[in-house]
C-alpha positions as CSV (number, residue, x, y, z in Angstrom):
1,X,35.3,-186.1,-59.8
2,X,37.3,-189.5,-60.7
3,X,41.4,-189.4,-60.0
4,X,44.1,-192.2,-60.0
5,X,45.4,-193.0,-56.6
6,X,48.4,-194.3,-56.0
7,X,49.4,-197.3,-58.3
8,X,47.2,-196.2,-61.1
9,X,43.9,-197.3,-59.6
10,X,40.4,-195.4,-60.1
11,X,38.6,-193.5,-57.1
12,X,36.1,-191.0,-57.0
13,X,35.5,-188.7,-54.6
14,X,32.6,-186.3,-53.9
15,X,33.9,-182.8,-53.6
16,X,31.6,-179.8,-51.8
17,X,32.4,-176.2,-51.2
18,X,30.8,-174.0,-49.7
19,X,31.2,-169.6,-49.7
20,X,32.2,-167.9,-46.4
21,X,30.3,-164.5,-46.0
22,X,30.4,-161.7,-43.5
23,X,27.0,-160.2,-42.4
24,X,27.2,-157.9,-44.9
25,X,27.8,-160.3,-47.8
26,X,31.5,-159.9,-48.4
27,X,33.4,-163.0,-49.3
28,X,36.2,-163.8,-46.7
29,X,36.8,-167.4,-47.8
30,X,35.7,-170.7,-49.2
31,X,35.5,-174.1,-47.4
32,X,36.2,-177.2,-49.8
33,X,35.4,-180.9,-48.7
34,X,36.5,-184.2,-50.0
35,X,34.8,-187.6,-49.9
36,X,35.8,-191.0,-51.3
37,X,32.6,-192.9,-52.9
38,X,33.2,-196.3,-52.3
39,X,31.0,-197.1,-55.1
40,X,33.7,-196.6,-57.6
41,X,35.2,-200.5,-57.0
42,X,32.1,-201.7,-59.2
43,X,33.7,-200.0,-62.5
44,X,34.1,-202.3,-64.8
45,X,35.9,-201.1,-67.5
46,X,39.3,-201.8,-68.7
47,X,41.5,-198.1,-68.6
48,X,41.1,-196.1,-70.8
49,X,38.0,-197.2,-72.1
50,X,34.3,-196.6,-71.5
51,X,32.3,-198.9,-69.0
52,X,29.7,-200.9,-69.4
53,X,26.5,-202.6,-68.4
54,X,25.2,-206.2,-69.5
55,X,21.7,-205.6,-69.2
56,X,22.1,-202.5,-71.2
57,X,23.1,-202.5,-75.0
58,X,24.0,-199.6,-76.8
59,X,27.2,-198.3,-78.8
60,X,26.1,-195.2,-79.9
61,X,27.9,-192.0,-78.1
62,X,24.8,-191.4,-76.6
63,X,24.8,-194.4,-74.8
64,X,28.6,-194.2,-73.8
65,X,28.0,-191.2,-72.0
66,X,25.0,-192.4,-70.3
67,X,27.7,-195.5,-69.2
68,X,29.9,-193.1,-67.7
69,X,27.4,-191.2,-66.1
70,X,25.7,-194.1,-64.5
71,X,29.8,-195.3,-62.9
72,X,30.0,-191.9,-61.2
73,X,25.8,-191.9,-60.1
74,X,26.3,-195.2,-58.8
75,X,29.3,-194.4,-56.5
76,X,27.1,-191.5,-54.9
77,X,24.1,-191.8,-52.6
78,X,22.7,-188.8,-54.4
79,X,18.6,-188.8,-55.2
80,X,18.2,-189.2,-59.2
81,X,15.3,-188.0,-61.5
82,X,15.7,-190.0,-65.0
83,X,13.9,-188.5,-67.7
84,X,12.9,-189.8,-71.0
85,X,9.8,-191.4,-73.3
86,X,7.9,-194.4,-72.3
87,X,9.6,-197.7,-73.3
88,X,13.4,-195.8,-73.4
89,X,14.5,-198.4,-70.4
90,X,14.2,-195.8,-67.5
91,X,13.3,-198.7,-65.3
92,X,16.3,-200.7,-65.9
93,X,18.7,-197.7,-65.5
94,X,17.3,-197.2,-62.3
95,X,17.6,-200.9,-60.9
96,X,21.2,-200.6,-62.6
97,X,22.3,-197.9,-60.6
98,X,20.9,-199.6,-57.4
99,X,22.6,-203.0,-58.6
100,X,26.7,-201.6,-59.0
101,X,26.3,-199.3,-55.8
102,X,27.1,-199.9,-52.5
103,X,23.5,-200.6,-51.5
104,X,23.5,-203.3,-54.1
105,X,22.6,-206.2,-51.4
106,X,19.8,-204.0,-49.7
107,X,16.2,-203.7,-51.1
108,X,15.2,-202.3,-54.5
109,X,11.6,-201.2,-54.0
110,X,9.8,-200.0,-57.3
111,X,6.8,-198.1,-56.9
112,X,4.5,-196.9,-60.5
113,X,2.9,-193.7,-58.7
114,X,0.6,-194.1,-61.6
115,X,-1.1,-197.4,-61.0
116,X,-2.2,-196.4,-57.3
117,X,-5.5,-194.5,-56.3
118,X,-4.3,-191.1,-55.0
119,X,-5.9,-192.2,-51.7
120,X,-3.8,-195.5,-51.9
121,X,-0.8,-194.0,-52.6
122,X,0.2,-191.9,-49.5
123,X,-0.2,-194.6,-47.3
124,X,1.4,-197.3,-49.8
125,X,4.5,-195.1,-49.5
126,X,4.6,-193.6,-45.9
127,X,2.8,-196.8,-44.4
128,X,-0.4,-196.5,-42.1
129,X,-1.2,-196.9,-38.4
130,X,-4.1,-199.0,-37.3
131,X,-7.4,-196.7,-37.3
132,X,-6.0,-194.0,-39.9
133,X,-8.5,-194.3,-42.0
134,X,-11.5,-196.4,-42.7
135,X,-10.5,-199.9,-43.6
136,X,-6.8,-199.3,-41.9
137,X,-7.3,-202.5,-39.3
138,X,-3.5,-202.6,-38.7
139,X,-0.6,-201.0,-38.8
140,X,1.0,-201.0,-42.1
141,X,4.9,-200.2,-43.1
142,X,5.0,-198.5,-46.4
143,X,7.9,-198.7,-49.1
144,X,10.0,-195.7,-47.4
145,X,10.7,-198.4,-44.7
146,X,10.7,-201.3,-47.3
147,X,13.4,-200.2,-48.8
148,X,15.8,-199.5,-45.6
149,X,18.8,-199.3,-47.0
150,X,18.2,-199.6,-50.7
151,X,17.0,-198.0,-53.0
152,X,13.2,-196.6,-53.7
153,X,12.1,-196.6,-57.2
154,X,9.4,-193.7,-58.0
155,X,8.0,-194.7,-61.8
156,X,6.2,-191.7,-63.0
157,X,6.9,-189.5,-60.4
158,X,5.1,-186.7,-62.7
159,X,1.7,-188.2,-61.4
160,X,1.9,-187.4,-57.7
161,X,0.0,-184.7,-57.2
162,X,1.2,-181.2,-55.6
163,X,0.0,-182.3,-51.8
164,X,1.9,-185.1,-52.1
165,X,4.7,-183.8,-53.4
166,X,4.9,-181.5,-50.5
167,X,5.0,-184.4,-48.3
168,X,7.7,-186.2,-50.6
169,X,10.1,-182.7,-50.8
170,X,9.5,-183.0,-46.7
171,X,11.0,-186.5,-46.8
172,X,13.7,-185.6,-49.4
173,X,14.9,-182.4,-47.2
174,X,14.7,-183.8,-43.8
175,X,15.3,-187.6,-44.3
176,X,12.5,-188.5,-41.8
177,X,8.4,-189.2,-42.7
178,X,5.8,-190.1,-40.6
179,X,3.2,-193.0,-41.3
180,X,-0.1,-191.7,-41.7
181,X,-2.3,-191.5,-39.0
182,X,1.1,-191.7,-36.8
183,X,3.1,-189.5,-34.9
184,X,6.5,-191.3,-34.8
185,X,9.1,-190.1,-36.9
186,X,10.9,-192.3,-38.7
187,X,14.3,-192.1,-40.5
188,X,14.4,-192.2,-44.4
189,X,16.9,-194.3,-45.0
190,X,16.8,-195.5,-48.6
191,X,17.8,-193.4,-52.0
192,X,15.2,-192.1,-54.3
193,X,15.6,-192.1,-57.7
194,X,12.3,-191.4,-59.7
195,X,11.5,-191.3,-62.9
196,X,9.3,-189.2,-65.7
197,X,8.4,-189.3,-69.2
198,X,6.9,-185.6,-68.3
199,X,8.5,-182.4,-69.0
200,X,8.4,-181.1,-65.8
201,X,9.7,-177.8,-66.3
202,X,7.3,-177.3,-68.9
203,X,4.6,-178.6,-66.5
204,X,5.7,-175.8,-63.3
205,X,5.3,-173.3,-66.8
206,X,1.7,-174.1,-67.1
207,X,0.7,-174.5,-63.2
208,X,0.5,-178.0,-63.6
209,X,2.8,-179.0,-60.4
């Protein structure tokens, strides 16, 4: 949510809550948490009207929401899926978001899961130790620790097939990943935001993920 601080200025703040249950179920009580996003001092629009971006252009009411959308997306360190046909720009919202967050002077990393070999593209993103596989005569850091952090951009993230999205859900819930061939385990620290111009729910429908 966005409110005006004291003196009129802009913040937003990340707000959780959570349901307290007894064994049996019953509500006893709610716990409610508030966090300020730094992110919000990169809004640049004048008050009361919409923000915008240079590199985008658009006027339409469409577009305007998608503005204000991307202020309050950049402020958080939330993972992003951006949907939407080939050639719509999903790329350049993506490095946008990266670009007016607080990560903005850390690494944007851009990975198209769709131009890599399956069997290249595990160890592009997790990184390799030496002997791993045939051909692996060093060890390699992948794009997870690449982008340290920054941001990592998945392009196409509808490609990956279901094994590897296993591994990637791992990553995403835990915020650790080993390389392969490895048994270290090393922190996640970058934001994902991946992108699609697959239906995925329609895809889960028909098996297909």
């Amino acid at each position: 949510v966005r409110i005006l601080k004291k003196g009129g200025k802009r913040q937003t703040i990340l707000v959780n809550a959570g349901v307290l249950r007894t064994a049996t179920g019953k509500i006893r009580g709610a716990v409610e948490t508030f966090r300020p996003l730094a992110g919000e001092v990169f809004f640049n629009g004048a008050e009361g009207e919409p923000p915008g971006f240079d590199q985008i252009i658009g006027r339409g009411k469409g577009m305007q929401r998608i503005f204000e959308m991307l202020t309050d997306i950049a402020a958080s360190d939330a993972n992003v899926l951006i949907t939407g046909e080939s050639g719509t720009g999903k790329d350049l919202i993506a490095r946008t978001i990266h670009e007016h967050s607080s990560r903005r002077d850390k690494p944007y990393v851009a990975v198209n899961c769709s131009a890599l070999a399956e069997s290249l593209l595990e160890s592009e993103l997790f990184g390799h130790e030496k002997a791993a596989f045939t051909g692996a005569t060093g060890t390699k850091i992948g794009r997870f620790e690449m982008a340290r952090g920054g941001t990592l951009f998945l392009d196409e993230i509808g490609e990956l097939k279901p094994e590897l999205q296993i591994k990637l859900l791992r990553v995403l819930e835990n915020h650790e990943f080993e390389r392969v061939g490895g048994t270290r385990t090393l922190p996640m620290e970058a934001r994902i935001i991946s992108a699609t111009n697959k239906s995925l729910v329609q895809l889960l429908d028909k098996g297909a993920m």
